[in-house]
N, C-alpha and C positions, 0 to 999 in steps of 0.2 A: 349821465351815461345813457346812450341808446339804449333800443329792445335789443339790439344786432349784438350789441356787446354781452347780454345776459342771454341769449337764447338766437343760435342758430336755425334758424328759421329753415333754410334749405335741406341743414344735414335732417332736420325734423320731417319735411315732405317728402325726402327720399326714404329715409324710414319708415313713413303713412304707406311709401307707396308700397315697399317690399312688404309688411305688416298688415297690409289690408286691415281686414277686421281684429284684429289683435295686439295693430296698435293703439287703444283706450288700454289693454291691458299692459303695455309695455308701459307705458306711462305710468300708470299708479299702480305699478312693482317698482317701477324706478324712482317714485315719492317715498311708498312707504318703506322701502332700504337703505334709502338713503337719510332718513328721518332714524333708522335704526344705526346707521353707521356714525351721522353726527353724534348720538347717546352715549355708542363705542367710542367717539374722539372721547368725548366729557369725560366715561370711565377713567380711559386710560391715563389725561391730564391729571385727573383726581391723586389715579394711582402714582403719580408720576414716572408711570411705564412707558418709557420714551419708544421703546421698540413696538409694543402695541399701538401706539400712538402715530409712529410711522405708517406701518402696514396697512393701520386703516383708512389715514390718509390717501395712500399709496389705492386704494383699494375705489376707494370713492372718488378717487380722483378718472378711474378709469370707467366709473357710470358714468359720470358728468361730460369726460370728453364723449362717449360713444351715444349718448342722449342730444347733444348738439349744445352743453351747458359751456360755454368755453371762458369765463369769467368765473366762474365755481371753477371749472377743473383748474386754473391757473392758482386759483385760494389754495385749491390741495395739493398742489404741489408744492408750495411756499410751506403746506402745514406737514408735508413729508419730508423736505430737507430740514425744518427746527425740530422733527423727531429723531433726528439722525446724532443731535446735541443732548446731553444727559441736563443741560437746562432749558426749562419749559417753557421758559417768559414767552420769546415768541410766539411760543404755540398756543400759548392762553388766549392770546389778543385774535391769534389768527380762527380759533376757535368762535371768536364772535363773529368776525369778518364771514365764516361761512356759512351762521347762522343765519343773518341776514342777507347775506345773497341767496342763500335758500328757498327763504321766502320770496324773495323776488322771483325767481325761477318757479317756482311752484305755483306763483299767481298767473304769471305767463304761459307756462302749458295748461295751465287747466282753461285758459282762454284759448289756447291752439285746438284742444279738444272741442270748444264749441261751436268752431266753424264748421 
């Protein structure tokens, strides 16, 4: 899988550019909520609060598109329609699935940031 596929690179310099100095800060709000919102997936799987489970999805899925993450937001949308089912299975798996693209995406901007 490309960078292109984990990290929009354009919607990201269109962002620098509207953000000026602020975009460093956009970025690591958009780590550490989104570091908070995966926790909220795990809760709510635990819980098996499929409705909590959605929303947050739902929720995270719309940092991920608006950050430029478009392989992450496509994981949370898969993890928002298997919370829309009162069973979890998919959602378990898809919970890993966005763990680790996380990381990928996280290793990636914090490398956009050092240029």
């Amino acid at each position: 899988m490309t960078d292109r596929q984990h990290l929009d690179e354009e919607a990201l310099a269109e962002l620098q550019d509207v953000m000026e100095d602020e975009f460093d800060v956009l970025i690591q709000t958009y780590i550490v909520d989104s570091r908070d919102r995966i926790a909220s997936l795990k809760t709510a799987l635990a819980a098996a609060d499929a409705d909590a489970f959605a929303r947050t999805a739902h929720s995270l899925k719309g940092s991920c598109i608006n950050i430029g993450a478009p392989r992450l937001g496509e994981l949370c949308l898969e993890a928002e329609e298997a919370g829309k089912v009162p069973d979890l299975v998919e959602a378990s798996r898809l919970v890993g699935a966005i763990e680790q693209e996380f990381v990928t995406v996280t290793s990636l901007l914090e490398g956009f940031l050092v240029r």
